[in-house]
Every structure is written in C-alpha cells, then in structure tokens.
N, C-alpha and C positions, 0 to 999 in steps of 0.2 A: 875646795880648800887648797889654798896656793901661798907659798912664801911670802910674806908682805912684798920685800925686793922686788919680786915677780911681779907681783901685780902690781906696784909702784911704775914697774917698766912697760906694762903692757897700756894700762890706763896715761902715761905718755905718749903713749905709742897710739893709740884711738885718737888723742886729742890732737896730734900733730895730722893726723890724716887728717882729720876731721876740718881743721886749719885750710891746710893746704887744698882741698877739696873746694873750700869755698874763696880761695882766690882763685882758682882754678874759674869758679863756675862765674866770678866777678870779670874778671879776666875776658870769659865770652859773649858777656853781655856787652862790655867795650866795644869787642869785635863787631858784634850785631850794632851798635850802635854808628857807628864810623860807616857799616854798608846802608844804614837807615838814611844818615846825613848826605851818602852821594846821590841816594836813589829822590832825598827831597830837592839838592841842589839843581839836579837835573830836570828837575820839571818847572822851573822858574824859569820867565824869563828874564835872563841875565843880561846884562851890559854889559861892556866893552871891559870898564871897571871892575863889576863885578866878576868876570871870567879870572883879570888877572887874580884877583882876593883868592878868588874857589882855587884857584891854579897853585896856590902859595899855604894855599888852606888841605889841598891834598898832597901834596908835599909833605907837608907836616904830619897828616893822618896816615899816609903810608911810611913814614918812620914809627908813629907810633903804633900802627898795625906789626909791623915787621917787630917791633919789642915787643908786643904780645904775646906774637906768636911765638919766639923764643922765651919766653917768660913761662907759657903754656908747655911747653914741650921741655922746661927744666921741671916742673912740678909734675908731670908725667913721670920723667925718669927719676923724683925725687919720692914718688906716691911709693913707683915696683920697689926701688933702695928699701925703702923701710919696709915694706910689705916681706920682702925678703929676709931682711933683718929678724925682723920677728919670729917668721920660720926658723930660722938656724937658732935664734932663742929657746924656741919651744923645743925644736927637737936636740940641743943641750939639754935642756932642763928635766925635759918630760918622766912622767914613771915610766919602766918597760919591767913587765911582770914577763920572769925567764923561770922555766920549768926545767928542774936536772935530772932527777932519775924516778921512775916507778921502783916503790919499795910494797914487802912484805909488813902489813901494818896491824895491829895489835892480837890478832892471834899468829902461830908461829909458822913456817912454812911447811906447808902438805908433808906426811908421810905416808898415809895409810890411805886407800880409797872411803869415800866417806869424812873425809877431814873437811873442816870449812875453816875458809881462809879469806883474808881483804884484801883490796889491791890499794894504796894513796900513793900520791905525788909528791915530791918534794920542791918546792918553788918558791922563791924570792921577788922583789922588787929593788931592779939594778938600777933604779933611775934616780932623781934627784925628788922628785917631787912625790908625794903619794899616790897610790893610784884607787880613784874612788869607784862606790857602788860596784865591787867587783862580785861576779856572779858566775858560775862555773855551771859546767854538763862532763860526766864522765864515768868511763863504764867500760864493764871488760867485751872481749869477742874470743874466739875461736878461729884455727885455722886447721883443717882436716883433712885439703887437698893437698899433700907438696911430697916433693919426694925426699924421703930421709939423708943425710947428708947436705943438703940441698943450702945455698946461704940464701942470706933475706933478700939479696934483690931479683932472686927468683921465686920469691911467694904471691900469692894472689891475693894482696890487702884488700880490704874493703875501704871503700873510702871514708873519709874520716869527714862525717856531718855534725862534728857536737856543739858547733856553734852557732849551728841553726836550732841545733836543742834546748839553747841554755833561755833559762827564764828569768829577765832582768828584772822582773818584780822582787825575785829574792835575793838580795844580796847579799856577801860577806864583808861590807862596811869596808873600811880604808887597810889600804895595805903598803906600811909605810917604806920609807928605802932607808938601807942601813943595817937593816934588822937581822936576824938570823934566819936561819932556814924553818919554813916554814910546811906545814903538809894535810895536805886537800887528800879525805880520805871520800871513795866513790860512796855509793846511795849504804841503803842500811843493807840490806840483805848482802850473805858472803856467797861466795860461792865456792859447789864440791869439788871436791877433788875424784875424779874417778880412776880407773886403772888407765884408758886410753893419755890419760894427760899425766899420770907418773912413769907411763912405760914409754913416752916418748913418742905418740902416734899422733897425738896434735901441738899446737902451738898457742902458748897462751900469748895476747895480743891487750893493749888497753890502751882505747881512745881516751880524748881530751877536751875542755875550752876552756879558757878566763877570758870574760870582756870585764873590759872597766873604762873607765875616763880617765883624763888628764887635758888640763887646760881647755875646757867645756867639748872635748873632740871623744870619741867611744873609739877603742881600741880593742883589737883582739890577740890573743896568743893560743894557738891551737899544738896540741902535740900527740906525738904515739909510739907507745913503747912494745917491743916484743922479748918475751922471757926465754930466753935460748937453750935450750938444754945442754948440761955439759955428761957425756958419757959416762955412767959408772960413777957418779956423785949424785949425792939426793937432792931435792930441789931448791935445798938453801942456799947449794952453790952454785945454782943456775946464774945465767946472768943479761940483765937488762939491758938491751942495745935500742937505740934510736929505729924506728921504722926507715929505709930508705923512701925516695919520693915527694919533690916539692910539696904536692898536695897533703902528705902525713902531716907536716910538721911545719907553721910559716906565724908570722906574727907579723902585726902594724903597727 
C-alpha cells in the first residue's frame, strides 16, 4: 500500500530503466555486428578496389563504434542516476516505526510483593508512508548481577534476540504515519513483583522488535529499556532509560 504519487514515480522509474536497458542491450548488438562484418570482410578475397571501399567502410564503423561506445557508457551512468534517485526516494518517503519509552500499562505500578504488573511500549510511525504487516516479539528480563550504585554502561545486558523471535505470520496490519502515539503491550501474562525487585536488588530490563515493510523491502526496529530505580520513591517514580549498546537498540 503506497501513495498513488509514489507509485506513479516508481512505475516511471521501472519503465525508464527498462527503456534504457534495452538500448543499452541494442547498442551491443551493433557492436557485435561491426566486429562480425571485419571478421567477414577479412576472409574475402579482396581487390585493389575493394580494399580501398573496406578502408573507407572501416572508417566509417570506427566512428560509429566510438558512438556507441559513448552512447553505451551514458546509459550506464544514466541506468546508476536513476537507480540512485530512487533510493534517496524511498528512503524520503519510506515508513520508520520509532519506539519512545517503556511504560507501566493497565494495571498500576508494583507496591507490595505479590502485585502483578505489564510492561508496553509506546511507538509511532515517523515516516511518510505506512508501514505494513507489522509484527512484533517482546518481553521483560532480569538483571541480578551488578553492583548497587553501579550506572547502566556497567551492567551485564543480555543481548537483545527479539527479532529473531518475532513471528511474521502474525501481524499487527498497517501502521500509519501521522498518527498519535501508539502502544504494543508484551504477551498476556504479568509479571510479580517480588521483594528483591522493590527493594532494589535487581533490575527490571524489557527487550523489543517490530518488522514490517515499506516499499516491498522488510524492515526492522529493535529496542531496550531498563527501569532504574530512584532511592526512597516507590516504583512509579522509577524511570525508564534506553539500554546503552549498539546492539540494544538499532533500526533499518
């Protein structure tokens, strides 16, 4: 599903290649044919006459070789121009599904051990185009080893695989650009709250994925958030920072 304009521009843009492709390939049949006519003229035997003809006759097919070959070599650099064009098209136009923060989602945030609680994402589509068949993986983790005090680019994240998780058979249908914020809540089950995760002995952590398409290409946006405790406030006022780590958080 693609803007008319778009596709008006693209289906242009196939037929111009497509064009140019086959003067291109006319072009070197020429060529082949001019080395076919020396390789015939050569095996006659020729006259005096005839030498000067062929003499005046390859003249003439070496200008028209030498326009070919420049003829060939602008549809070359005329084929990558637009091949290029297109790219800088798509990627104006394209969707890009951006994810902002991990929120506390419909029951309310932990107080007590024994409380169960959701984790969702809040994310949009910044792009111009919609972004289809989108299909997600995501889910919380646990961090137990670190030392208290300690900031996040010295925790030991597990790496973040949820885009090899995600199951493109199921997807959440188009997601358009423009729109308001929007929010991807993880699987059905919550999860407890125990005393080690209110009293500030682990770290709550929540991987990510969206694939979807645009412009017939699959895309992915991967992300990971960690819920940071803040001292001597309950866990509503905790607060959600970006995982550090190329590998946490990257998008195509």
């Amino acid at each position: 599903m693609q803007l008319p304009a778009v596709q008006n521009l693209l289906r242009q843009s196939h037929l111009a290649m497509a064009g140019f492709i086959l003067i291109g390939f006319g072009t070197l049949l020429q060529i082949g044919g001019v080395v076919i006519q020396r390789d015939r003229q050569d095996a006659e035997n020729e006259t005096s006459f005839q030498r000067k003809q062929i003499r005046a006759a390859w003249s003439l097919n070496r200008i028209t070789f030498g326009a070919a070959v420049v003829a060939l070599g602008g549809l070359v650099i005329l084929f990558f121009t637009l091949r290029d064009n297109r790219k800088t098209m798509i990627e104006d136009r394209r969707a890009w599904i951006a994810v902002h923060t991990a929120i506390f989602h419909i029951a309310p945030p932990p107080k007590n051990p024994g409380d169960l609680f959701q984790i969702a994402v809040s994310y949009e589509n910044i792009g111009k185009e919609p972004a289809l068949n989108v299909s997600k993986a995501q889910g919380p983790f646990l961090i137990t080893d670190f030392v208290p005090g300690s900031n996040s680019f010295e925790l030991n994240l597990p790496p973040n695989d949820t885009c090899s998780e995600v199951n493109t058979k199921i997807n959440m249908g188009p997601v358009w650009p423009g729109t308001k914020l929007d929010v991807s809540r993880g699987p059905a089950f919550q999860i407890i709250a125990d005393a080690a995760f209110l009293n500030m002995k682990t770290i709550l952590g929540y991987h990510g994925c969206f694939m979807y398409e645009t412009f017939q290409e699959a895309h992915r946006t991967a992300y990971c958030f960690l819920l940071v405790p803040v001292v001597a406030h309950p866990a509503a006022d905790w607060l959600w920072h970006m995982c550090p780590g190329a590998y946490q958080n990257f998008a195509d």
